[in-house]
Each structure stands twice: as C-alpha cells, then as structure tokens.
C-alpha positions, 0 to 999 in steps of 0.5 A, spaced: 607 404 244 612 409 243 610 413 236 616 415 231 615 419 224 619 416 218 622 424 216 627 423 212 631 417 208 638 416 206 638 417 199 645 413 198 643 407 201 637 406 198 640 406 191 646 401 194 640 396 196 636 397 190 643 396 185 644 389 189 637 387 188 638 389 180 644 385 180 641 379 183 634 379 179 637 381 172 642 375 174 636 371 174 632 374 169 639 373 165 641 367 165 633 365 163 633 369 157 640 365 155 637 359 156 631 360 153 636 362 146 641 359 146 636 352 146 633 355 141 639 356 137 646 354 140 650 359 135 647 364 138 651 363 145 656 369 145 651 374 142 646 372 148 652 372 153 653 379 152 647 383 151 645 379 157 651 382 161 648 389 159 642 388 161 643 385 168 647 392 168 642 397 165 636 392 170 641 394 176 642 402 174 635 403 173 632 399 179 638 403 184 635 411 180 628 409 180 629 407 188 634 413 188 628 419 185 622 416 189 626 416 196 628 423 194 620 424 193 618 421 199 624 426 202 620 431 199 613 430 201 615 427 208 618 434 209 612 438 207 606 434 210 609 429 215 613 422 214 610 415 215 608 414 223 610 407 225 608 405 232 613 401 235 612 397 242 618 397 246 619 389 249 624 387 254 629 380 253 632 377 259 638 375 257 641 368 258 648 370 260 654 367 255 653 361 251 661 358 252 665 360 257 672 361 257 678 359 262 685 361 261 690 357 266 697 359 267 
C-alpha cells in the first residue's frame, strides 16, 4: 500500500460542492416548511413561498462559508502538523477491450 497525506485542500471547490448540497437540502426542507403552512392556512401561500426562497438561499450561503472556514482551517493545521494519511492500495484492471465496433465501408 502506497501512503499520500492530504496537505492541502481547495477552498473554491469545497464551497462550490457545499452551495449545491444547500440548494438541494433547503430545496427540501423548504417545500416541507410550506407545506406544512400552507396546510395550515391556505392564504398564507405567498408569504410562505418567498420566506422559503430565502431560506433556501441563506441554507446554501451558509453551508458553502461554513464548509469554506473549516477547509480553510483544516489548510492551516494540516500545514503546521500534517494533513490526514490515507493509505491507498494500488489495484490492476484488465481491461475488456472495446464494447462496440465500428466498420466504416467505402
């Protein structure tokens, strides 16, 4: 087995994969909330949309900061006293060739 150390890690695409899972689990989160309000009190439909919308979009900002801050203290420790050391086995595959073959006839 080989042994890599995980020194640093990108900030951006952290934050980038974080804002996406936000927009998906506010998404949810979101449509329950109004649900939930709307079954409640059906007027209430408008009003429940929008504050929804911005949650949904504060949920997202804040997972991708969150994420951005601790990647960026992760950066930090791993710099002073070493990053994360994964262990990875290096494995062969025998390739089956290509699947479809093509013949082109003049």
């Amino acid at each position: 087995m080989k042994k890599y150390q995980l020194k640093k890690i990108d900030i951006k695409s952290v934050a980038k994969l974080y804002l996406i899972f936000g927009l998906i689990f506010g998404l949810i989160a979101g449509m329950f909330s109004v649900f939930a309000i709307v079954a409640s009190s059906p007027r209430a439909f408008w009003p429940t949309l929008i504050s929804a919308f911005f949650f949904i979009c504060i949920y997202a900002l804040m997972g991708a900061i969150g994420a951005a801050i601790a990647t960026w203290i992760y950066n930090l420790a791993a710099s002073k006293i070493g990053g994360i050391v994964l262990y990875l086995k290096e494995e062969q595959y025998l390739s089956p060739g290509p699947l479809i073959t093509l013949k082109i006839q003049k």
